[in-house]
N, C-alpha and C positions, 0 to 999 in steps of 0.2 A: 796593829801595825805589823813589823816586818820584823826578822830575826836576824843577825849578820849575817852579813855577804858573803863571807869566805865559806861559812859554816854551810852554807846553803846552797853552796857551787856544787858539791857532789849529788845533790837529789835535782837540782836544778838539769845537771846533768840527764839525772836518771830522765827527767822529762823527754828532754833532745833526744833520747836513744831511743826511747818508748815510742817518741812520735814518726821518728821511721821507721818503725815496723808497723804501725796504728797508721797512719797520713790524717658726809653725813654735815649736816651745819659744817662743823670745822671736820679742813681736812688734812690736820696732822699728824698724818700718818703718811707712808710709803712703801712702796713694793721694793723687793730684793733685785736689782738692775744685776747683781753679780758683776766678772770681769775680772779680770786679775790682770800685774802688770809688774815689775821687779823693778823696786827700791834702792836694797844695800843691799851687803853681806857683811858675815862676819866669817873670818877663814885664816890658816893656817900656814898662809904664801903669800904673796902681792896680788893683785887687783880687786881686793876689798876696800870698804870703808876704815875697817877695824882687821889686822891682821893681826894674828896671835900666833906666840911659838911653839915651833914644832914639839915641845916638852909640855905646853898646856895643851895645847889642840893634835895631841898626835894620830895620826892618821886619818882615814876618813870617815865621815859622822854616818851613823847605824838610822838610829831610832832619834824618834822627836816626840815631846810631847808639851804641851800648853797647861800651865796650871789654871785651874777654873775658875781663880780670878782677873786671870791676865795679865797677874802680875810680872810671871818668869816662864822660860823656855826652856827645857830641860835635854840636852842631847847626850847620846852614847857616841865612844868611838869606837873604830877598832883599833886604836892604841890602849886597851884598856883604861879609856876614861870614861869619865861624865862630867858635864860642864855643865851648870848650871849661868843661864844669863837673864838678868835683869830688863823687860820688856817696857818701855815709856811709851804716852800717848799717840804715837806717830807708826809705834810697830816695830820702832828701832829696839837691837839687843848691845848691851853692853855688860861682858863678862861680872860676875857676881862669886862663882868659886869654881874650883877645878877639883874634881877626886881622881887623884891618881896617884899612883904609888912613887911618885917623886917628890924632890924639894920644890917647894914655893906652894906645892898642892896641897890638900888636905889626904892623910894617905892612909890607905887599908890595907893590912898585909896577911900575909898564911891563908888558911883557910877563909880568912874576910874580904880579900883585894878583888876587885873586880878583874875578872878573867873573861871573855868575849862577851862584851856586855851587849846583849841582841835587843833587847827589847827595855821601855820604859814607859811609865806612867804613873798618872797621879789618884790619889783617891781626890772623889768628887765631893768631898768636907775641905782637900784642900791641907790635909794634916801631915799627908802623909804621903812617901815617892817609894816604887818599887821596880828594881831593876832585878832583870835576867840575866844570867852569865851560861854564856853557852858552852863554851869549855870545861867553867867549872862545876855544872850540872846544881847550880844553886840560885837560889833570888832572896834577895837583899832587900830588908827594909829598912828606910831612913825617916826622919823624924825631919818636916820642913820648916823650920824656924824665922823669924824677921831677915825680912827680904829674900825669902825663901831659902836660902842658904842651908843644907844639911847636914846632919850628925846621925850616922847608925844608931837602928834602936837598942837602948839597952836590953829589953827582953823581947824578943820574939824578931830580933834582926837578920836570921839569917835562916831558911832552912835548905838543907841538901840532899839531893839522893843519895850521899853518905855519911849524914850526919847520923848523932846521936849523944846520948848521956856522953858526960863530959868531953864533950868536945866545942868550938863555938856553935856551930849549927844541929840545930836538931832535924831527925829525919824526916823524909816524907820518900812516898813509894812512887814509883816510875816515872822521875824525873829527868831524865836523861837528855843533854841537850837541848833545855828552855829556847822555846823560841819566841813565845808570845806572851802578853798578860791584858788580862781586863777583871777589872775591879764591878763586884755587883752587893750591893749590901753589902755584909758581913764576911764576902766571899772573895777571894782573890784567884782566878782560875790562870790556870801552867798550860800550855801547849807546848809540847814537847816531841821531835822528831824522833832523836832517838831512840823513845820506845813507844812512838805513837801512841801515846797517851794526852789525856787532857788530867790535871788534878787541882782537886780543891783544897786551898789553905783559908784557914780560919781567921778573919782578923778581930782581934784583941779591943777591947777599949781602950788602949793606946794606940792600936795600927798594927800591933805587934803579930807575926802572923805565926801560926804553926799547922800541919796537915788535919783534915778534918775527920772525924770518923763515920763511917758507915752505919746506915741507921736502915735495918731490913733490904728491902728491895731498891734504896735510895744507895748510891754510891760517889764517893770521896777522890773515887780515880776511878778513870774509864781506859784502857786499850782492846787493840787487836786481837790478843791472843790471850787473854786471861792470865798475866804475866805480874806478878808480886799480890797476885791477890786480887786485882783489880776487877771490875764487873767490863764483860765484852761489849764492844761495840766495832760494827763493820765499818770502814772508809777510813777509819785512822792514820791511815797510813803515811808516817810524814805531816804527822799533824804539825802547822807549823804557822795559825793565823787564827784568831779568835774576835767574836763577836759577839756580844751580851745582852740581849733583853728581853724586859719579863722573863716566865718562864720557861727562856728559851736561853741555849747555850751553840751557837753555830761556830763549828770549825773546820778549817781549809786543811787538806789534806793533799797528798800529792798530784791527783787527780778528781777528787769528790770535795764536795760541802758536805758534811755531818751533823743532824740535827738530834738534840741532845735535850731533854723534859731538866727543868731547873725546878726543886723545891724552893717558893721563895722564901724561908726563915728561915732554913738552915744553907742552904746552897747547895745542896747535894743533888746529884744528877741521877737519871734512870736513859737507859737507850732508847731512840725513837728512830730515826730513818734517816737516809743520804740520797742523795743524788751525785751520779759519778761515770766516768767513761773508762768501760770493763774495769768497775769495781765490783765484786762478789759483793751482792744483796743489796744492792743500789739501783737506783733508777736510773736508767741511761739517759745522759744529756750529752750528743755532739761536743757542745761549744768545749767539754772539760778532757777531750781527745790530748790536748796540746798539755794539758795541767794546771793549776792553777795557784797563784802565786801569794795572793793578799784577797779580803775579804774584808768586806766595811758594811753597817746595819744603817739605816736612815732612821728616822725620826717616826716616820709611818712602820716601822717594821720590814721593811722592804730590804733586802738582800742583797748586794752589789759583790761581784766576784771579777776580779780583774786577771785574764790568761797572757801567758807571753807569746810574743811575736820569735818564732823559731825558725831560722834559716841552717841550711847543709851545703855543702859543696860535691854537685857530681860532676864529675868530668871535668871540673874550671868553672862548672858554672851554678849561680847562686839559686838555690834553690828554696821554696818557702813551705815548709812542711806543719807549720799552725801560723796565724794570721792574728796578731798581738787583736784584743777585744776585752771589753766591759761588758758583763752581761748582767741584767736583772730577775733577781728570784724572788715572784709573788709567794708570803708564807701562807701554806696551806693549813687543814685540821693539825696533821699531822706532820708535819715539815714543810719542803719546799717543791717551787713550781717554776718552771723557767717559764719567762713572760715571751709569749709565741710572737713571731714575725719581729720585721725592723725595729719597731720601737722595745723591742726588750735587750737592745745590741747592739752597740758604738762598735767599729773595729778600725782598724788602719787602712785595710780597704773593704770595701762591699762584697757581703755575701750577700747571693738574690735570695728574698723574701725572707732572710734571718737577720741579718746588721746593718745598721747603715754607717755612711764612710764617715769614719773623722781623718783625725792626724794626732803625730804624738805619740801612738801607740807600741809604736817598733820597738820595744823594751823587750828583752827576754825574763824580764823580775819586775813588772810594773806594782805600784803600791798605790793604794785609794786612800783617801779622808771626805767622809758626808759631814754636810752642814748640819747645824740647829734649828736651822731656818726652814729646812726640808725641801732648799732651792736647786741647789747644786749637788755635785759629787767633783773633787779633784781628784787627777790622776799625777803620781808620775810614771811617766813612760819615757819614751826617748827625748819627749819635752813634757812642760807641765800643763795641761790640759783641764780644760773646764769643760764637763758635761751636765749639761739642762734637765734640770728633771721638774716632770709635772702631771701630773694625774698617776701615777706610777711609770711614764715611759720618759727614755733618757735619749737625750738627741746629743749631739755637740754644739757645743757656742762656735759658729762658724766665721765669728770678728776676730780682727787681732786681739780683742780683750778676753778669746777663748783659746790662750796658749800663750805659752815663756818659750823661746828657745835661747840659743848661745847669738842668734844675727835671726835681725826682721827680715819677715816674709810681708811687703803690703802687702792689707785686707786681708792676711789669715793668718802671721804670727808675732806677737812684739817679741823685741828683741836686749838681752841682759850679757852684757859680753864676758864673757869666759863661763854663763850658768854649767854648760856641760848634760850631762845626765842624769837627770833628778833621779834618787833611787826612794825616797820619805817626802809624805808628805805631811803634813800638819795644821787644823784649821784655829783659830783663835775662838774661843767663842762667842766674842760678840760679835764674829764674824767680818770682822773687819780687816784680818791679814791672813796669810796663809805662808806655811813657812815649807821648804822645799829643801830638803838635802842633798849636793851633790857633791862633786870629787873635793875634798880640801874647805866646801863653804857651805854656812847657813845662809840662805838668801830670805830676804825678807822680801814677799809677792803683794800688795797693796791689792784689797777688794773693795768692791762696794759696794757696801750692807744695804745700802739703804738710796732711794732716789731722793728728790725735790721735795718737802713736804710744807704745807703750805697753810696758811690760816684764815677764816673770813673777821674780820679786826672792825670796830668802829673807832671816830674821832669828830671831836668838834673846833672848828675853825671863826674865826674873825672874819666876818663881809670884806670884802676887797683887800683880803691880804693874802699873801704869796708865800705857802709851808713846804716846807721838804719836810715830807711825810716818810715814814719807813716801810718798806715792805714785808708782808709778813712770811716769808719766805726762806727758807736754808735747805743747806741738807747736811743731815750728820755727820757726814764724812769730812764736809769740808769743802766739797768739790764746786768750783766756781760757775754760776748761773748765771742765764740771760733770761731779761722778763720783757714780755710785751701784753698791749694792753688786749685784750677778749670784750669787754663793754666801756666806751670811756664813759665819764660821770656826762648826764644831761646836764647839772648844775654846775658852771665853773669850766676850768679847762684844767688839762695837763700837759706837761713839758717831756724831754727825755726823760730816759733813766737813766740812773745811776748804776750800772752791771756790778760796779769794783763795792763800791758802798750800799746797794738793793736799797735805792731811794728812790721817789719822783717827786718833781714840784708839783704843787697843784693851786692854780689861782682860784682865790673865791670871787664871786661877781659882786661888787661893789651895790650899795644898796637892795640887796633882796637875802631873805632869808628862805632857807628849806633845805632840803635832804636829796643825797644822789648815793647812788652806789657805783665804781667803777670796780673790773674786774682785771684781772689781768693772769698769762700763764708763765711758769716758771720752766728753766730747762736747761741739760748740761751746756754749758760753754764749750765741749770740749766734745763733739757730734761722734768722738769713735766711743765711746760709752754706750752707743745707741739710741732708739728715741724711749727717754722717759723723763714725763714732764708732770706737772700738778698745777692746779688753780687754786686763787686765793682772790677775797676780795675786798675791800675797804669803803665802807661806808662813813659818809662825811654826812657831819650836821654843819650847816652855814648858820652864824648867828650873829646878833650886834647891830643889824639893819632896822633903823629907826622905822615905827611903822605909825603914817601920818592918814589922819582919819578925815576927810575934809567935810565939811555940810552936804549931806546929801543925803540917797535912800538907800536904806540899808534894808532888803527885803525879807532877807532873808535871818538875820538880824545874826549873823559872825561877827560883827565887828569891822567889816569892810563895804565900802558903800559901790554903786552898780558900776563906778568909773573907775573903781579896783578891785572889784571881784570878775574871775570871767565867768563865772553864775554865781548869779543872786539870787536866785530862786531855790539851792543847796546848801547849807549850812558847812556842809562836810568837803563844799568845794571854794579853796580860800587861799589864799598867800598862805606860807607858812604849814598847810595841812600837809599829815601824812600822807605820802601818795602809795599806793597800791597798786603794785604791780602787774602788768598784764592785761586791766583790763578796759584800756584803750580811754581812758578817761583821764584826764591832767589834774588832778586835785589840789597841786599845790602851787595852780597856776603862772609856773615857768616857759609854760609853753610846749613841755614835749610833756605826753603818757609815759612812762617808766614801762618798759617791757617785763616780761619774766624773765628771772635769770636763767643761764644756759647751765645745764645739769653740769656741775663740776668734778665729775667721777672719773676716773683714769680708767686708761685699756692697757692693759699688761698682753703682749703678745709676742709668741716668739717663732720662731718658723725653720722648719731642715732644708735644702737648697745647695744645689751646687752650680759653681760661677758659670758652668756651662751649659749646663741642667735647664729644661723645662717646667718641671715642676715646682712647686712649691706645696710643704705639708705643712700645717698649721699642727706645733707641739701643744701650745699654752695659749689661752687666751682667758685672762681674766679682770674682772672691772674694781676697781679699787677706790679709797677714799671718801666719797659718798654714796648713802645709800638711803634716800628719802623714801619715805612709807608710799606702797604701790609702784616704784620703781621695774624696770622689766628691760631686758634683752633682745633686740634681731640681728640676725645678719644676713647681709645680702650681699650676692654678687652676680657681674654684669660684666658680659664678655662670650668667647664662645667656647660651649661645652662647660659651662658651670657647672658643675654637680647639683645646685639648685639654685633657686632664682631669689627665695626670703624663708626665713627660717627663724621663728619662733626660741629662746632658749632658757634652758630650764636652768637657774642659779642655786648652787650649794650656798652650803651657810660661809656665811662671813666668817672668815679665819685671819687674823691679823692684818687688819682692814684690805683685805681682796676675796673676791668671789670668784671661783672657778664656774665657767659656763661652758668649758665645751665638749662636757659629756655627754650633751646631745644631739653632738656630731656623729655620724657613726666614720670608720677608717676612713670610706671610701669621699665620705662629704669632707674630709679635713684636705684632703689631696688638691689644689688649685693648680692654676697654668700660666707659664707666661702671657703678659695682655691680659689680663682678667682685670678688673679693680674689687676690690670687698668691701663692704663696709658694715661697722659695728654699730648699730642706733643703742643709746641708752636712751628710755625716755622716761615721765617721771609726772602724775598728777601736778599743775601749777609751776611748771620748767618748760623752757624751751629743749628740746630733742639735742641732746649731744652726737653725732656723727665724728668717727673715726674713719675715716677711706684711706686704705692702703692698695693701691698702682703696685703689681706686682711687675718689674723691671729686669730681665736675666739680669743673672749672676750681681743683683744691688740686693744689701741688706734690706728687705721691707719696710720704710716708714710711715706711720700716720701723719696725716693733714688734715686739721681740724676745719669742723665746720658743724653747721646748725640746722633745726627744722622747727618752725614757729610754729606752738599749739595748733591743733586742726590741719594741720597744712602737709602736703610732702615734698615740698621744693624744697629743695636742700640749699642752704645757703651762706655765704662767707661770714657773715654776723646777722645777729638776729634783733639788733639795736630798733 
């Protein structure tokens, strides 16, 4: 995360001056829909849910961070506090304790008080919280107790770049103005501006932490200049943003990323290489001309470096001398790689053949948080901003559900009145809120983790009676659906539905016995979410129908004679027989063949477009929910100047029931046009062909419209009944 603001005005500074002279059967599961959208706040003035006093909540909040079980919220100020809040099922905060050196707070004082507390986080057991204090060149550990609530550690609570024997804090070497922390094993790592260093503290089997020692070529502290001991590394400079995994240690620097070899059992670091704009022995990357503010690691390893948007004034007039941007850095052997062309690079406006446009961005201090889920990446910039990521390249959410600001923009921002300038972001991790820092408030941002997910359910009914049956359909969030039917049952009928209660009636036909299956799909009620929907289906047994045998011939010898069988001459074809789907024969003599069902796998797709734009690039395209043995991928499209006409696609492995498919696009085939239509076939041994066709429409979010292709067949068609 991020280090105080104030503390970080003067390098932030140094940026600005630099840059003028530089210029399956069931399918309960779902996909990540993302979206963010402002709930409440909690804050320090009026126009919150929850306002708190200037003496708990003083000044404005630094740092944020989520404990890992979601229970509590943890923020810094820059009144020297930390406020711990209470997190409920909804994402709402409700204060829990306050540390600060006043009455009513729980208080730290002398060498223990918190002094510019920049940075916070939690260890990922959950035991234990550790804050940075940038003034006072110390970090602090506390001990997180029922209902998270904390008390400093009695041993190993405090160390300082001044500490030592009998004093409270014991020392550690070049730590000078903490501005970061991230916890790895056993290891608590320091980025520190002031003496651009990074250093490792040991944590204790209590949490307790103290400085680690140097074991050969493996070191405990890393700077620039070989300063208290410490083993060299280049791009330090201003080290002031960290990021931990495996055996990797990445940190932002005033104009570089630093990549740093991590032992993982002890935690001790060795130097390995940077990437920087004119930094000595770095690899020159453009995008870091401007400098670079925050740094956040993905789930895949992937590298996210967020630069500020720099404006000057010549003559009267504004001038823009770096262009606020997100960029992504594939990890290499041996460090890192900027991921070449637009999709390695979101910015506030378009660089040709380096970024492509979002919003949001105009932040001179913008700060990132990656999901769990490996969906997303949030910004805050001059609003809060959601960027798409998928095969490693990051686009923007280009709906209102991809941005917060202070007042709506339709179709590109919702709107949270007074939110202001997010400076912290913060994700929950079951992914379901997102929490934003900005002047005076914690605002609580509502995401959504998860779509529609949907079941195939049986039930058995009484001949000629009339059930409201339940659908087997939700979604975790919460968020309200609309269902409509995909196959009605052949046996019986159905009535509406029930949207508010996810019911339908369904009559059974008086006197006859047998089996139907009706389908139906699920979808948000609430169309700015986007289109993500699921299928689910419910098979009915009809039973209770008296079945009367009259004097007759029975040829075939079922039990039904030739003036109630419609063949007598098949044993297997009968009132009441299983019917078998698809293959054009009535077995349970109702009257209709039962079809195959229509493949029930979801299209996960997402696309970059601008309202005025001709183009359309396809980010994401993946099939979700079911995945039936011998299952397969095309796509086509039809229009003029397609990049191609049908295309074959190769499916990765199922990862949290979705498959990615469109890495067998290459760049130039993802690129589509206004007027084109595309369409996605799933098909599937023993399935009707699922068809997704998306109508590419300027400046309209692209959705799918379902439809089908019957075994053998390629007429594409509204059902497949």
């Amino acid at each position: 995360m991020r280090g105080l603001m104030r503390t970080r005005r003067a390098w932030i500074a140094a940026i600005a001056a630099a840059v003028c002279v530089l210029a399956g059967a069931s399918t309960a599961s779902a996909v990540v829909p993302g979206g963010i959208y402002g709930t409440t706040c909690v804050g320090n003035s009026t126009g919150c849910a929850t306002n708190l006093s200037a003496t708990v909540f003083n000044g404005n909040p630094v740092d944020v961070a989520v404990s890992p079980d979601g229970a509590n919220v943890y923020v810094t100020t820059a009144g020297n506090g930390l406020l711990v809040f209470a997190r409920d099922g909804n994402g709402q905060l409700a204060l829990a304790q306050c540390v600060r050196d006043v009455a009513g707070c729980t208080r730290l004082t002398g060498a223990l008080a918190l002094s510019g507390p920049n940075a916070v986080v939690v260890a990922p057991d959950g035991g234990s919280v550790y804050v940075a204090n940038g003034t006072g060149n110390r970090v602090l550990a506390f001990d997180r107790g029922a209902g998270g609530v904390l008390s400093l550690k009695a041993s190993g609570g405090c160390v300082s770049n001044t500490g030592g024997p009998g004093l409270p804090c014991t020392f550690a070497r070049s730590m000078v103005t903490p501005q970061d922390l991230a916890v790895a094993g056993n290891t608590l790592y320091v980025a520190s501006s002031g003496s651009n260093s990074v250093t490792a503290l040991r944590i204790g089997a209590g949490g307790g932490i103290i400085e680690a020692d140097d074991a050969g070529s493996l070191a405990a502290c890393m700077n620039v200049a070989r300063v208290s001991g410490c083993a060299p590394a280049p791009g330090l400079t201003g080290a002031h943003s960290l990021a931990v995994t495996g055996d990797r240690v990445y940190v932002g620097g005033i104009r570089s990323i630093v990549t740093l070899g991590r032992e993982g059992s002890s935690g001790l670091m060795a130097a390995a290489t940077c990437v920087g704009s004119n930094v000595t022995s770095c690899t020159a990357v453009a995008d870091l001309a401007g400098g670079i503010t925050d740094i956040a690691v993905a789930p895949n390893g992937q590298v996210l470096g967020a630069m500020p948007h720099i404006t000057t004034t010549v003559d009267g007039q504004t001038v823009v001398s770096a262009v606020g941007r997100v960029v992504a850095f594939d990890p290499t052997v041996n460090g890192l790689a900027r991921r070449l062309g637009v999709t390695g690079c979101v910015s506030q406006s378009a660089v040709a053949g380096q970024c492509t446009a979002g919003r949001g961005l105009g932040s001179a201090a913008p700060a990132l948080a990656t999901t769990t889920d490996d969906e997303d990446v949030y910004v805050a910039g001059s609003s809060a901003v959601e960027l798409n990521r998928g095969a490693g390249a990051i686009a923007p959410r280009t709906d209102e559900r991809g941005c917060v600001q202070t007042s709506r923009v339709a179709g590109s921002c919702s709107g949270f009145a007074g939110f202001g300038t997010p400076t912290a972001v913060a994700v929950a991790r079951d992914g379901r809120h997102v929490y934003a820092l900005t002047a005076g408030k914690v605002v609580t941002l509502r995401r959504d983790s998860s779509g529609p997910v949907c079941d195939n359910v049986a039930t058995t009914v009484q001949h000629g009676s009339v059930q409201t049956l339940g659908i087997p359909c939700s979604d975790p969030d919460g968020d309200p659906l609309t269902f409509a039917p995909v196959n009605p049952p052949t046996l019986g009928a159905i009535g509406g539905f029930d949207h508010d209660l996810r019911t339908v009636n369904y009559a059974a036909p008086l006197g006859q016995n047998g089996s139907t299956t009706m389908s139906f799909r699920a979808a948000y009620r609430d169309v700015t979410y986007g289109t993500f929907q699921a299928d689910g289906s419910i098979q009915v047994h009809v039973v209770g129908a008296p079945v009367v045998v009259p004097a007759g011939i029975d040829a075939d010898g079922d039990g039904f004679t030739a003036g109630q069988d419609c063949n007598d001459n098949n044993r297997n074809i009968r009132p009441g027989a299983a019917e078998i789907k698809g293959n054009n024969i009535d077995e349970n003599c109702d009257g209709v063949a039962e079809p195959f069902p229509t493949l029930a796998s979801g299209v996960l797709h997402n696309w970059s477009y601008t309202k005025r734009g001709t183009t359309f690039t396809l980010r994401t395209l993946k099939i979700t929910q079911q995945f039936p043995k011998g299952w397969k991928v095309t796509i086509k499209c039809s229009g003029k100047k397609c990049p191609f006409r049908s295309k074959t696609l190769k499916a990765s492995k199922v990862k949290k029931a979705a498959s990615s498919v469109i890495a067998s696009l290459t760049k130039k085939q993802r690129r589509f046009r206004v007027g084109q239509t595309v369409e996605i076939w799933v098909s599937a041994p023993s399935f009707n062909t699922k068809v997704a066709r998306i109508t590419l429409k300027r400046g309209k979010q692209p959705a799918i419209v379902p439809y089908c292709v019957l075994p053998g067949s390629t007429k594409v068609q509204k059902t497949c009944t």
